[in-house]
C-alpha positions in Angstrom: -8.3 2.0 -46.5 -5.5 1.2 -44.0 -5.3 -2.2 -42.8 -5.1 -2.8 -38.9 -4.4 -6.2 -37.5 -5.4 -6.2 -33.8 -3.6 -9.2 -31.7 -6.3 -9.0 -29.1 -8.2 -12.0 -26.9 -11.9 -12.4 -27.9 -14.4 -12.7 -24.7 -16.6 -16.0 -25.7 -19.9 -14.8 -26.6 -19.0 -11.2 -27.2 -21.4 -9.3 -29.9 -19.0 -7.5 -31.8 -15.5 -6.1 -30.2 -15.5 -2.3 -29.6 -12.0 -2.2 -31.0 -13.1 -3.6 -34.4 -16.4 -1.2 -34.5 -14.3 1.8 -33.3 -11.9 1.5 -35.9 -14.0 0.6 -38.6 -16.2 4.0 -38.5 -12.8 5.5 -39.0 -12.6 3.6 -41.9 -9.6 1.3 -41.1 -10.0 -2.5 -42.7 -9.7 -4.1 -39.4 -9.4 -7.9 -38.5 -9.1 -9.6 -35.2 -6.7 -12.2 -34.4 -6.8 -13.8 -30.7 -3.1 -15.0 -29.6 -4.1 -16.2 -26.3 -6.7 -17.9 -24.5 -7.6 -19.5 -20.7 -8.1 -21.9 -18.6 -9.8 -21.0 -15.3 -8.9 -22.4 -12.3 -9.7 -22.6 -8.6 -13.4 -21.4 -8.3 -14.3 -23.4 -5.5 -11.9 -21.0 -3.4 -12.9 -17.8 -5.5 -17.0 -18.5 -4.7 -15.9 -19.4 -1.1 -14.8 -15.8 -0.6 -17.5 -14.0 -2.5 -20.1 -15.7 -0.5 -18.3 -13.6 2.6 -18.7 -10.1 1.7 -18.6 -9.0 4.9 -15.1 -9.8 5.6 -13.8 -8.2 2.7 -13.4 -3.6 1.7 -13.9 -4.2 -2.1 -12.2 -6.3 -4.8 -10.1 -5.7 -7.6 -10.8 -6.7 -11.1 -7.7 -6.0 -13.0 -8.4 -7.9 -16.5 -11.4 -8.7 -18.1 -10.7 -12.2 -17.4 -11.1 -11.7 -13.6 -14.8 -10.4 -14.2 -15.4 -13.3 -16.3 -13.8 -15.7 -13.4 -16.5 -14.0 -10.8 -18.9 -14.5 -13.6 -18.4 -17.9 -13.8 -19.0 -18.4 -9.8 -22.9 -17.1 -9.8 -24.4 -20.1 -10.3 -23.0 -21.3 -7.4 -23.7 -18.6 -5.3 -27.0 -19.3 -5.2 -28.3 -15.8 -6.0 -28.9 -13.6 -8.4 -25.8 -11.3 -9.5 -23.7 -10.1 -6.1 -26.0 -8.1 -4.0 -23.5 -8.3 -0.8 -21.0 -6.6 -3.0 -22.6 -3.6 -4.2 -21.9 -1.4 -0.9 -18.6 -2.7 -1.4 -15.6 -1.1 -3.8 -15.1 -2.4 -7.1 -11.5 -1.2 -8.5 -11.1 -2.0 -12.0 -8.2 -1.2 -14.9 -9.5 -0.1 -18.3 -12.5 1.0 -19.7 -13.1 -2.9 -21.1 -12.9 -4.3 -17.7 -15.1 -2.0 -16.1 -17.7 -2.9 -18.2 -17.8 -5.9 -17.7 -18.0 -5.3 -14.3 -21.1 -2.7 -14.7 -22.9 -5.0 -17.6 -22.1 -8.7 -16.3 -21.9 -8.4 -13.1 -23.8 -5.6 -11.8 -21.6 -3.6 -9.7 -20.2 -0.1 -10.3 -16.7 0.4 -11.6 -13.9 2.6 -9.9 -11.1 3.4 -11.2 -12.2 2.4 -15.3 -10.0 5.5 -16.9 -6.5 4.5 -14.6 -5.5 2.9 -17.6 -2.7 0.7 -15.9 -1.9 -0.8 -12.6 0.1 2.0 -11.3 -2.1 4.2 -11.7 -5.3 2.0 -10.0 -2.8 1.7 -7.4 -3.0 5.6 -6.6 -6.9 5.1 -6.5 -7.5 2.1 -4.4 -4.5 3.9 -1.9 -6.8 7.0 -2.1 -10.3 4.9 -0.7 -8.7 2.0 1.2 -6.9 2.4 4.3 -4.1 0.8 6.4 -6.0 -1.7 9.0 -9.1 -1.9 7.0 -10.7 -5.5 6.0 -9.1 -6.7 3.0 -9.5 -6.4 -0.7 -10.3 -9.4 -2.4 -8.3 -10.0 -5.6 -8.8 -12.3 -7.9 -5.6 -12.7 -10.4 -4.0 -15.1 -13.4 -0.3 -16.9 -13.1 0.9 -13.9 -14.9 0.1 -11.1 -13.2 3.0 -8.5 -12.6 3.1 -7.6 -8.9 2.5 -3.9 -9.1 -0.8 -3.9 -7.5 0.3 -6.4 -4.6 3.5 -4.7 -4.0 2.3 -1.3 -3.8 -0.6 -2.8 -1.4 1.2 -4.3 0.7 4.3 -1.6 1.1 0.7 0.8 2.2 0.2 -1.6 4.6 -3.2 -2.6 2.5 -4.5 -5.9 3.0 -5.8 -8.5 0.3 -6.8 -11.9 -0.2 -5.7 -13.3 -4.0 -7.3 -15.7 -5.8 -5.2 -17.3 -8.9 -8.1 -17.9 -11.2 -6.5 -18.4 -14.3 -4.2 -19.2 -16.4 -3.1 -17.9 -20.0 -2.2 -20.0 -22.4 -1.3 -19.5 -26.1 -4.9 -19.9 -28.5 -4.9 -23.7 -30.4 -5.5 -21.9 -34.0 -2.8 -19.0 -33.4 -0.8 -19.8 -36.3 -2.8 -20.7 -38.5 -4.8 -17.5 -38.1 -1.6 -15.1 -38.6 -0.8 -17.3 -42.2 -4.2 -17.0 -43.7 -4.6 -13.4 -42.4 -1.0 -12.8 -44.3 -2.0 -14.6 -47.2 -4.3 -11.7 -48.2 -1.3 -9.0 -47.6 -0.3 -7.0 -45.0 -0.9 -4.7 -43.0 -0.4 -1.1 -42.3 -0.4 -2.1 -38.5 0.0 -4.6 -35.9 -1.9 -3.8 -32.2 -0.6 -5.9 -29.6 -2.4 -5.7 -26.4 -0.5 -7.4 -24.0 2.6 -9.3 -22.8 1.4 -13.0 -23.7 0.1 -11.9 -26.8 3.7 -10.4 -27.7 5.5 -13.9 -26.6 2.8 -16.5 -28.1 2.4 -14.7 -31.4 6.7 -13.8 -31.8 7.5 -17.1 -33.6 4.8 -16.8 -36.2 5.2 -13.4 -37.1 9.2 -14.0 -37.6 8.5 -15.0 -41.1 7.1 -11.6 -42.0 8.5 -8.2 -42.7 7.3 -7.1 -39.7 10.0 -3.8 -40.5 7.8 -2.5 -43.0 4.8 -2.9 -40.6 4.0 0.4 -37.8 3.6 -1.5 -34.8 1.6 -0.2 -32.0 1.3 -1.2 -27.9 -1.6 -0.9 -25.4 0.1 0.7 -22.4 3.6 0.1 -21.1 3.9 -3.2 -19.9 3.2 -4.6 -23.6 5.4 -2.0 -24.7 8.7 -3.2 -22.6 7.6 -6.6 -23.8 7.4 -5.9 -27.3 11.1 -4.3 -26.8 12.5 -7.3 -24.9 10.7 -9.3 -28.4 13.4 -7.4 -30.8 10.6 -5.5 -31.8 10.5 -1.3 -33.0 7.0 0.1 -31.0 6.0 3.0 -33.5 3.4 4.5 -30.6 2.0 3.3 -27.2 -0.9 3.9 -26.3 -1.9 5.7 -22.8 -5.0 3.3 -22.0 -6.9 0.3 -23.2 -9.3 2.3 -24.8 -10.5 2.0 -28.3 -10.3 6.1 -28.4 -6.7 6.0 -27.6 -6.0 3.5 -30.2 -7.4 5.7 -32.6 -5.3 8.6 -31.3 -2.4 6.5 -31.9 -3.1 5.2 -35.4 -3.8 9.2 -36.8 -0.7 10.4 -35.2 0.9 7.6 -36.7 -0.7 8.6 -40.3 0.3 12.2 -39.6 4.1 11.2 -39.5 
């Protein structure tokens, strides 16, 4: 049975990651190591503008951690779920993002198999147009500008919200030793562009040569470059299916 380390953030209170139980009925030995975690920040501003609805086209949701930001806001709102925003748009990147939109929040996803930025981009430019009320979009510190650049070159209006910020996970290395102290693995999953800075210092110590090392979507790929690092596959979208895709292709070499 192949082992598959997967550098992946964990959502507090998830039951069970669909990563982990994807791979495991393909019979891959997989563990789950979270290299980053957050801090929200700013959700008096964030509930401010979701009480408005009205002044706003739609919102984006571009990371799970921008559901769980709105998430966080309800209680406030003074209402149960967002019933203002269910006319509205809800753009979202990658299958785990949308549903969290669709099972925490209550609003229907748009956009779930883009994948990437770039290509949510294409979608929200297809429904939204120049002169419309804007999008609301609630972001971290490190979000990469392709969605607000491509916006605002359309001449599409938003309203951004920095809601959180990543930080590197308290028990990171000390996770990576005792998960190397049983062996190694067949494959490392990095997931995104923090994960592949934070976790680069403890990994150093391992042959991470003899390891096939795999990216979710381009962005962690250029990163995982920029890191010194050898990316065996990439795969096309955050999706537990594509993973698997890349894994057998990666066992058929």
């Amino acid at each position: 049975m192949k082992k598959v380390l997967l550098l992946k953030a964990v959502k507090p209170g998830e039951e069970g990651d669909l990563y982990v139980q994807a791979l495991a009925k393909e019979n891959y030995e997989v563990s789950l190591c979270s290299p980053i975690s957050f801090k929200f920040t700013n959700l008096q501003q964030l509930t401010a503008s979701l009480q408005q609805p009205s002044q706003f086209s739609g919102i984006i949701f571009s990371s799970p951690r921008t559901v769980q930001a709105v998430e966080k806001c309800l209680p406030d709102l003074g209402q149960d779920g967002l019933p203002g925003w269910k006319p509205l748009t809800a753009y979202c990147v990658g299958q785990a993002t949308a549903n969290s939109v669709r099972d925490d929040l209550g609003l229907n996803p748009v956009g779930e198999q883009s994948g990437n930025a770039q290509n949510l981009v294409k979608i929200i430019l297809q429904g939204t147009r120049a002169g419309s009320k804007p999008l609301l979009f609630p972001c971290g510190t490190l979000r990469r500008e392709t969605i607000p650049d491509s916006l605002q070159k359309a001449g599409v209006d938003f309203k951004a919200h920095v809601v959180y910020e990543t930080i590197p996970h308290p028990d990171l290395e000390a996770s990576i030793n005792q998960y190397f102290e049983k062996g190694m693995p067949e494959f490392i999953v990095f997931f995104s562009p923090s994960g592949v800075r934070f976790s680069k210092e403890f990994l150093t110590k391992y042959a991470m040569d003899k390891i096939q090392l795999i990216a979710i979507g381009p962005t962690t790929k250029t990163a995982m470059e920029q890191a010194g690092y050898r990316v065996a596959y990439t795969a096309e979208k955050p999706s537990p299916e594509c993973l698997i895709t890349a894994l057998q292709t990666l066992e058929g070499t």
